[in-house]
KOLBAMAR-837573 format. One line per 4 residues: number of its first residue (from 1); their letters; for each residue x, y, z of C-alpha. Coordinates in steps of 0.2 Angstrom, whole numbers, plus 5000, padded with zeros to 4 digits. Last residue first. Layout:
REM residues N
NUM	A	X Y Z ~ ...
END
This chain:
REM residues 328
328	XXXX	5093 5102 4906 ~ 5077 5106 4910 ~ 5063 5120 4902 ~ 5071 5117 4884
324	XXXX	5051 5117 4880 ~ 5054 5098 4871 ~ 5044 5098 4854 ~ 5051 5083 4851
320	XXXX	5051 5067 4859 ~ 5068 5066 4869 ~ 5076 5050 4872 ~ 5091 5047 4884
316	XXXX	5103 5034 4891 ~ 5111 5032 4906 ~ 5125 5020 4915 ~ 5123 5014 4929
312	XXXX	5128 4997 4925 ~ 5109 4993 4932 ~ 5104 5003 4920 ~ 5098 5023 4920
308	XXXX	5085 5029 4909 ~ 5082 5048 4906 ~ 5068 5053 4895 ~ 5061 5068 4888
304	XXXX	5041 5069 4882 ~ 5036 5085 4872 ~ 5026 5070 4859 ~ 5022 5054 4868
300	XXXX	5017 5042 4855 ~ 5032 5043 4845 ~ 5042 5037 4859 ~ 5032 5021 4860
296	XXXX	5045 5013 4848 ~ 5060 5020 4856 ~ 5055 5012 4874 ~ 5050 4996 4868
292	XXXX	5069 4994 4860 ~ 5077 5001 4875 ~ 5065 4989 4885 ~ 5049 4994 4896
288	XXXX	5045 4990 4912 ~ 5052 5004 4919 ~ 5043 5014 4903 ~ 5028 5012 4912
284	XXXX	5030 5022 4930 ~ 5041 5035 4922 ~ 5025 5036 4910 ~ 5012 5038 4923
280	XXXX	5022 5051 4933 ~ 5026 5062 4920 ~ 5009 5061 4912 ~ 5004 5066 4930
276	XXXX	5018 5078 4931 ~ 5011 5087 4916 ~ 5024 5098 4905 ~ 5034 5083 4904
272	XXXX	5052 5075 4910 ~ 5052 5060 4913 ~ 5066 5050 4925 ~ 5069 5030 4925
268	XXXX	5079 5023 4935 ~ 5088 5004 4940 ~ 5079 4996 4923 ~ 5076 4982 4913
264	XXXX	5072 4972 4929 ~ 5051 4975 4931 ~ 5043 4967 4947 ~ 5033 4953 4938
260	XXXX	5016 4950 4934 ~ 5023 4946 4918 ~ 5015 4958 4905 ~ 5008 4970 4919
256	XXXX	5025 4973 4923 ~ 5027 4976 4940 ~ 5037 4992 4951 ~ 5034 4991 4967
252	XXXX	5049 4980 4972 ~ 5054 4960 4973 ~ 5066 4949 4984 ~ 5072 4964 4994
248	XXXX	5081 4949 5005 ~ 5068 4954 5019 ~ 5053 4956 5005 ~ 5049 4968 4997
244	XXXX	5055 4984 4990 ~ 5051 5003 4989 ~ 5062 5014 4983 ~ 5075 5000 4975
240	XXXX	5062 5000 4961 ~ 5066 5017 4955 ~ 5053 5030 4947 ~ 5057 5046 4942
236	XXXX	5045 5062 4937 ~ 5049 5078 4933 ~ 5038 5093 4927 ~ 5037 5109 4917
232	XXXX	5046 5125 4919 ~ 5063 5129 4925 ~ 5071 5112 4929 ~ 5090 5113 4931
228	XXXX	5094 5092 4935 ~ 5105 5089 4946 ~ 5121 5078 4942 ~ 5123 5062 4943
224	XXXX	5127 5050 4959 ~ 5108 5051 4965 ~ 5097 5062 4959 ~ 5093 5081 4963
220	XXXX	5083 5093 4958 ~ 5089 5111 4958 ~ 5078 5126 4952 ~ 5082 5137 4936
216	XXXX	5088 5154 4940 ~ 5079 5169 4931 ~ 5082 5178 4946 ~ 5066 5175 4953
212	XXXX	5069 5157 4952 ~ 5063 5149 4935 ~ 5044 5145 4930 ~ 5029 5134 4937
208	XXXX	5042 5120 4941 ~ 5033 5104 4943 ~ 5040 5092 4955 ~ 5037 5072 4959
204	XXXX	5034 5066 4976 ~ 5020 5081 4980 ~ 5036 5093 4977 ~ 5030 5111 4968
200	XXXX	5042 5123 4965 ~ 5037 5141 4963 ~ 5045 5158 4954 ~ 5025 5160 4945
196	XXXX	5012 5163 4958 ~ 4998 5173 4952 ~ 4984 5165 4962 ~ 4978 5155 4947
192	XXXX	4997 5147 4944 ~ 4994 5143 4963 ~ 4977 5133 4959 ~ 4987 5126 4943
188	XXXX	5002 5119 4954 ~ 4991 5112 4965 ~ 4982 5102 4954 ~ 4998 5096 4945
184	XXXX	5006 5090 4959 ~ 4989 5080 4963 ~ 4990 5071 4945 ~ 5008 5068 4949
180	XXXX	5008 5060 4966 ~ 4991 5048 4958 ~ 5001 5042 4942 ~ 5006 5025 4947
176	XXXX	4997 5025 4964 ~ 4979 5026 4954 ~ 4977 5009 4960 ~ 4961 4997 4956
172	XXXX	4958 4982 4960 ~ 4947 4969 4949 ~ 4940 4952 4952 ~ 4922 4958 4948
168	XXXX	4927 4969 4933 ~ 4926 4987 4936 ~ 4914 5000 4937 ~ 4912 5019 4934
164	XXXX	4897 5029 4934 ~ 4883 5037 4928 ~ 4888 5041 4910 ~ 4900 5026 4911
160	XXXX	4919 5023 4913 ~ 4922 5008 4911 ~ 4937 4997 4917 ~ 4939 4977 4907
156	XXXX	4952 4985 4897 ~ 4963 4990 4909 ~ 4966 4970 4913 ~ 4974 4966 4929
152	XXXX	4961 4953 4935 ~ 4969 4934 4929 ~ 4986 4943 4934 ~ 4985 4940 4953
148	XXXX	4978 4921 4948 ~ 4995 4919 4938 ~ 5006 4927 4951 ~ 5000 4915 4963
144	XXXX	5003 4900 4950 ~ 5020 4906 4945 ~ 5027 4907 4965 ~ 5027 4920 4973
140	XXXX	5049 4926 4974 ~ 5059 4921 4986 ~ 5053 4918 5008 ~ 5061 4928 5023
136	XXXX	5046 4939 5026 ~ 5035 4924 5026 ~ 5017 4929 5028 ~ 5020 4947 5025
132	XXXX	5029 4941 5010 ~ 5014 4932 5002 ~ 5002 4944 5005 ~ 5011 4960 5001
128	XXXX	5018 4954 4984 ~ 4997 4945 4979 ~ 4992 4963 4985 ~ 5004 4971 4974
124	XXXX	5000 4961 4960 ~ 4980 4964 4961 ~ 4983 4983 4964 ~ 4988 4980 4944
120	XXXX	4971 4986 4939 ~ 4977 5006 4937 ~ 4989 4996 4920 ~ 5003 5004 4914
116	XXXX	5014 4994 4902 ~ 4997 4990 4894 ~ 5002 4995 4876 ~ 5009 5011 4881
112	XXXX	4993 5022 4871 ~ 4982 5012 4876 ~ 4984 5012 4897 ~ 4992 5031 4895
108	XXXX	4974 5033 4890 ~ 4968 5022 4903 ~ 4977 5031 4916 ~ 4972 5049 4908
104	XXXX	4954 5043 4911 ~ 4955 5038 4928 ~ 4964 5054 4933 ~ 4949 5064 4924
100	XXXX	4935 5056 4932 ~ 4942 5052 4950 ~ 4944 5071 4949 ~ 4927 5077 4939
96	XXXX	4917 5068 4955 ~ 4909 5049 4953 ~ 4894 5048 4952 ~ 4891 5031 4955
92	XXXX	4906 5021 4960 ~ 4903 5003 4955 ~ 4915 4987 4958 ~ 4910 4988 4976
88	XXXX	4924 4987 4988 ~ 4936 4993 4974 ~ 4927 5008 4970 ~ 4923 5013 4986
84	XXXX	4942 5013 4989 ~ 4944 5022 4977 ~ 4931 5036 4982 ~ 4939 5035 4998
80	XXXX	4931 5029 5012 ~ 4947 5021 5021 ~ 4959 5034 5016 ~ 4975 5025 5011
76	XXXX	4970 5019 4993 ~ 4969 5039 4990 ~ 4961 5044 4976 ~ 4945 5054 4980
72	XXXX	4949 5056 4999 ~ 4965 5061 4994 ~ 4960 5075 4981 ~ 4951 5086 4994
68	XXXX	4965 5085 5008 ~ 4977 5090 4994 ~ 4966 5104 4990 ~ 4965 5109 5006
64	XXXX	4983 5111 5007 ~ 4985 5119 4994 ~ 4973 5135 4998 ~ 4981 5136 5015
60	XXXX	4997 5134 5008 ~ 4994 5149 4998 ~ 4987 5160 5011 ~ 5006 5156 5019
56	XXXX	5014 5159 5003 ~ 5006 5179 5002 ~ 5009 5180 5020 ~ 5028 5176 5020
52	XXXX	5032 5188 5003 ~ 5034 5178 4987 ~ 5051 5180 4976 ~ 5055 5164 4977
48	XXXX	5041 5150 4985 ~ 5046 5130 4990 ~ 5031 5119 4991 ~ 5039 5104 5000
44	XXXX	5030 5085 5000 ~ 5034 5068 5010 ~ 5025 5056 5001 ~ 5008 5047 5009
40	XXXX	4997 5055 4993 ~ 5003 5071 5002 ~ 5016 5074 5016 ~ 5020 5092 5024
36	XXXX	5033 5105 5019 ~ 5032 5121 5016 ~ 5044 5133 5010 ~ 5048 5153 5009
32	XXXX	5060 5164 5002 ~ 5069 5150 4991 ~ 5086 5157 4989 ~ 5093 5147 4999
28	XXXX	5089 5130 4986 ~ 5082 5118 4995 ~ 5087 5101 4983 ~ 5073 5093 4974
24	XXXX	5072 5073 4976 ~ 5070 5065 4959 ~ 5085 5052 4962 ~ 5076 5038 4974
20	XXXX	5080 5039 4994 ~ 5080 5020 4999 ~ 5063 5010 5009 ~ 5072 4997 5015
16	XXXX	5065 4978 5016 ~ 5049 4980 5016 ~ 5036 4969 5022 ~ 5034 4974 5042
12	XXXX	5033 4991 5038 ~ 5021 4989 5028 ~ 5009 4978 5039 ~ 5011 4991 5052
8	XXXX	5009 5007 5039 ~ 4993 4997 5038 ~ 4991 4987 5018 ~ 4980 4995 5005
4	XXXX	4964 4986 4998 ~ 4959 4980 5015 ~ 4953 4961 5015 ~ 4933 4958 5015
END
């Protein structure tokens, strides 16, 4: 049976460049302590203010094994993950709390969107990576592959049971578009638990669990824009030029469900959210989505602001009220 999730080889081999996206936190001095490692296959930095070195470095401990613990429940990159299970046999019996809860905020995201995000759309990637790995140099699948790909993306056809989740027989499932975030948040809580407050969290997106000792806000940067000041809640962006296909970058990442497609609307979109996995899921499903789309989901979304740059580069920006005020 073929892999779910391509080698780093087969990867590397695919991509055309892998650019920085906007949503990468500067290191501020002041931080008094920072770890970085990598988490959900993304380099990540935990960055502590106001925090003596062996209070942090008990902290990462703690982190860290929490990371460890989430991946082999939803990595695709962990051969014997619970995903991966999932995807080899269409059933997962009992499943744990984690693959629970992250499965049930992608199908809610699932409804409430529409369908822009859709956990089944691993068939398109692997239709993307298939094709180009066979001929780097080649344009776009053609219709009648992406056709067949998009005959099993359907969130619908996904249940999650009593005893256990199942999929439809054709179906793959990724938790890729809201799997950095759900992690981010998971750490974040277990240091929130430990009494940490002046602390950035960066699994690949960030979550602030307050200001800077000094009431400062913490720096994130993007590209040709000015940072963003986040002092509480989370940011989440998602750029198709971060991860592309092809030699000639013919495709990226980022499909619309509706088409099979890799979505054009947008060169970035940025969430801000007080959950990054909500964050991360909605950056993911509003680059598929047109201006017009994205103002009539709006409602949907309360405490939800949005920054969406085109490809003229210039931005736009929703804000579903309440907003905390917490980035600016």
């Amino acid at each position: 049976m073929r892999p779910d999730a391509p080698t780093r080889r087969r990867v590397i081999t695919i991509f055309a460049a892998a650019a920085a996206v906007a949503g990468s936190p500067a290191r501020p001095r002041e931080a008094d302590y920072a770890w970085r490692g990598v988490a959900m296959g993304a380099d990540a930095t935990i960055l502590f203010n106001g925090v003596e070195p062996a209070t942090a470095r008990s902290a990462i401990a703690a982190a860290a094994a929490e990371i460890d613990r989430l991946e082999d429940a939803l990595s695709l990159f962990r051969e014997n993950s619970e995903l991966r299970r999932l995807n080899r046999d269409k059933l997962l019996p009992s499943p744990s709390g984690d693959v629970r809860r992250a499965l049930a905020l992608a199908l809610d995201i699932a409804g409430r969107s529409g369908g822009l995000f859709d956990p089944s759309v691993q068939a398109l990637w692997e239709a993307h990576v298939d094709w180009f790995a066979a001929s780097p140099d080649a344009g776009l699948p053609p219709d009648k592959l992406i056709a067949k790909a998009r005959a099993a993306v359907d969130w619908r056809r996904i249940a999650i049971e009593p005893d256990g989740i199942r999929t439809g027989a054709d179906q793959r499932l990724t938790l890729n578009g809201l799997g950095q975030g759900y992690v981010t948040d998971r750490v974040a809580d277990l240091l929130y638990l430990r009494g940490l407050r002046h602390i950035l969290v960066d699994l690949g997106e960030q979550r602030a669990l307050g200001p800077r000792q000094d009431g400062a806000p913490w720096l994130v940067a993007r590209a040709n824009a000015a940072p963003f000041a986040l002092s509480g809640g989370a940011l989440a962006t998602s750029e198709g030029s971060g991860c592309v296909l092809g030699a000639s970058g013919a495709a990226h990442h980022l499909f619309d469900p509706r088409n099979g497609r890799s979505a054009t609307h947008w060169k970035t979109i940025t969430v801000h959210h007080r959950s990054a996995a909500v964050a991360d899921a909605l950056s993911t499903a509003l680059y598929a989505a047109s201006p017009d789309e994205i103002e009539a989901l709006l409602p949907r979304f309360a405490g939800t602001a949005i920054w969406a740059t085109g490809h003229d580069g210039r931005e736009r920006r929703w804000i579903s009220p309440p907003v905390d005020g917490t980035v600016g």
